[in-house]
C-alpha positions, 0 to 999 in steps of 0.5 A: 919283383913286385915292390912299395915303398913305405907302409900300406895303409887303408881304411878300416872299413876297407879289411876285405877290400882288394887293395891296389897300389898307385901312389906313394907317400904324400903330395902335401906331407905337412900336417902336424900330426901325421908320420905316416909318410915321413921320408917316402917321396911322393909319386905315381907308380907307373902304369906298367907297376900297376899293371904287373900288380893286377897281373899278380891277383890275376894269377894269385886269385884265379877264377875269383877275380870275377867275384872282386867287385871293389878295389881300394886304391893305396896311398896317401891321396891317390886322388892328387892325380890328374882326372886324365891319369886316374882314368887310365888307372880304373881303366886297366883295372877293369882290364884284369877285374871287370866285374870292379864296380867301387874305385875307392881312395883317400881324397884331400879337399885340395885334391878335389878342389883342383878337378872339374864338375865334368871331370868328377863326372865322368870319374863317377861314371867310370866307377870312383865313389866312397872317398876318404876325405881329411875333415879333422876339424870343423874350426879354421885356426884348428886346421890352420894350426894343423897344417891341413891346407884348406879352410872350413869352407873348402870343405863344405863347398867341396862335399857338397860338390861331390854330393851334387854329382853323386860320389859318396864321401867319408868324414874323417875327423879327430877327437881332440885336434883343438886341444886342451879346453876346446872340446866341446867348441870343437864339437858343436863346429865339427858338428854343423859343418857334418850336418852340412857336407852330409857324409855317407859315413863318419869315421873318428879318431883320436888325435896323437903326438906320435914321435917324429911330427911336428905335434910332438915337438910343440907338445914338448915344448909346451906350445901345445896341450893335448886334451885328457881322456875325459875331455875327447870323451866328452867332446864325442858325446857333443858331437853325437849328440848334434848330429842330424844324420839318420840314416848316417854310420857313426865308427869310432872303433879306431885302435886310437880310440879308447872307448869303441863305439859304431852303428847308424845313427837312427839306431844307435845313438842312444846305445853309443852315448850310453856306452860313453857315459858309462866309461866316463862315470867309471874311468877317469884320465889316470885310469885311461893314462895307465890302462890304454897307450897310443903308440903308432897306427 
């Protein structure tokens, strides 16, 4: 019997993707924010799961596994695998999918940081591209408080790492992860440290107590304060508004998102900001309190 402990999660750009699990729970299970994890120790399936796995779409999709041209790799950060063992991975996959031509992933900076230019080479080469990186923030003590284990400048050497050898890469980032008060700081840093990195895509959500993290036990303890609705509005419109990325895919769709905003930045910018304004001139923080709840993902 087939099995995966914990939840499968993916990104929303990734619904029509073919997902395949090959790691579970997290290598680094730390930040604040997140319980997405909780509870499932982390581990590579073995290469004889992952292979009963793409022997089930074989038999379930038949004929059209020659149409499925991407897969989504599942877990918390598969990328934590050595170079050596995520090849064998996309190796196996190209046994039972050989028309694959996109691995994809979640890819943690310290993740990244541990591979060789030679070894994200030749993982470009084999197919791997479109990873989801953890940016959160583009302020240290926001990411040191955090948890997130890596600095500002781990983040833009490591982007521009994966720019230079060619793997696309995904920004992730949280609207109101510094807190009451600093909005628009974090806007203008997260900002620049994009314009820098230069993502393929941009990819927003807004930061949650969920129960059970460490957050929400510093937001009860009053160690915390989470910024209101109007403040992460505001601090989305800064961040647009600073952005120097053109050709770039702005998605702010998340179902942690209270105003739902996406297109490319050379065609949509003016309509997002105008869709942010309006919301903001028509809903204020108790309106938001009463009409919109963030429980879980």
């Amino acid at each position: 019997m087939l099995s995966y402990k914990g939840t499968i999660y993916r990104p929303p750009l990734e619904a029509y993707t073919l997902l395949l699990p090959v790691t579970e729970g997290c290598s680094h299970n730390r930040c604040k924010f997140c319980n997405m994890y909780r509870g499932v120790k982390f581990r590579m399936l073995d290469l004889s799961e992952i292979e009963a796995w793409l022997k089930e779409v074989r038999r379930v999709n038949g004929e059209h596994c020659a149409e499925v041209d991407r897969v989504y790799l599942v877990g918390a950060d598969p990328f934590a695998l050595s170079a050596s063992n995520l090849e064998r991975v996309i190796n196996l996959i190209r046994k039972y999918l050989p028309n694959v031509e996109v691995v994809s992933m979640y890819a943690a900076i310290r993740n990244i940081m541990s591979k060789t230019d030679e070894q994200l080479i030749r993982l470009k080469n084999l197919g791997v591209n479109d990873l989801y990186v953890g940016i959160e923030s583009g302020l240290d003590d926001v990411l040191s408080y955090l948890n997130k284990g890596n600095t500002v400048e781990d983040i833009r050497r490591q982007c521009q790492r994966l720019n230079e050898i060619g793997i696309r890469h995904m920004a992730l980032l949280m609207l109101g992860a510094a807190g009451k008060g600093r909005g628009a700081e974090n806007a203008l840093a997260s900002a620049e440290l994009l314009n820098e990195i230069k993502p393929d895509k941009i990819l927003i959500n807004t930061m949650t107590a969920f129960p059970d993290t460490q957050l929400a036990q510093e937001v009860s303890d009053g160690k915390f304060t989470e910024a209101g609705e109007t403040e992460n509005l505001t601090e989305e419109k800064i961040l647009l508004e600073n952005l120097d990325l053109p050709d770039v895919y702005f998605w702010a769709a998340h179902s942690m998102d209270s105003v739902p905003i996406a297109g490319y930045l050379n065609k949509s910018r003016e309509q997002m900001l105008e869709t942010l304004k309006t919301a903001m001139e028509n809903m204020d923080d108790e309106y938001f309190r009463k009409t919109f709840q963030r429980r879980h993902l």
